[in-house]
C-alpha positions, 0 to 999 in steps of 0.5 A, spaced: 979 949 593 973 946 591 970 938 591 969 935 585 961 935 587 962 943 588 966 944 581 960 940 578 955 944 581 958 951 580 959 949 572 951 946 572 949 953 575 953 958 571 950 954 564 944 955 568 943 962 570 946 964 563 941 960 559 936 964 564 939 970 563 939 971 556 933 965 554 938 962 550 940 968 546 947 967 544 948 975 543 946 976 550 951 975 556 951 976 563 957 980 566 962 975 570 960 980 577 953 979 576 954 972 576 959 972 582 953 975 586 947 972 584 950 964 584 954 967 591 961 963 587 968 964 590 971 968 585 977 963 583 971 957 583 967 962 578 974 963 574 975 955 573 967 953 572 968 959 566 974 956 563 973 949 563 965 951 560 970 955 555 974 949 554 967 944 553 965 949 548 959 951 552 960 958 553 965 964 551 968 968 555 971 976 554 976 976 561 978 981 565 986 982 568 987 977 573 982 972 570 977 975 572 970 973 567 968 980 564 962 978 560 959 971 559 955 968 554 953 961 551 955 958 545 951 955 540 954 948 542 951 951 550 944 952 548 944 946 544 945 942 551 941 947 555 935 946 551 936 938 551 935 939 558 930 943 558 927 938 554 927 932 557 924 936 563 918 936 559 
């Protein structure tokens, strides 16, 4: 089971590594596998980072059988944040 710090991490790059992907285009996703492998996330902490980010409104998720996220995509709500952020970055 994931810390607390790990679970935070693993939220803050998935909504990264999407907003990267998809430069914040809503109609584009990244497959669940795809995100796995690049992020090196376990699969159960992959499944719990897209279900709360779900449940934040930031992403949208298309689920496989066995909670397994097939396609992943930002919402309009997850690109508002990720554009704050990159804002504030400068």
């Amino acid at each position: 089971m994931a810390t607390l710090h790990e679970r935070q991490l693993y939220r803050e790059r998935v909504l990264t590594a999407l907003y990267e992907a998809t430069e914040g285009n809503r109609l584009l996703g990244i497959t669940g596998r795809k995100l796995r492998n690049d992020l090196r996330i376990p699969e159960e902490d992959l499944a719990a980072a897209c279900t709360y980010l779900t449940g934040e409104g930031l992403i949208s998720v298309d689920w496989e059988p066995g909670n397994t996220p097939a396609m992943v995509s930002l919402t309009h709500q997850g690109i508002l944040r990720m554009e704050a952020e990159e804002q504030e970055r400068g």
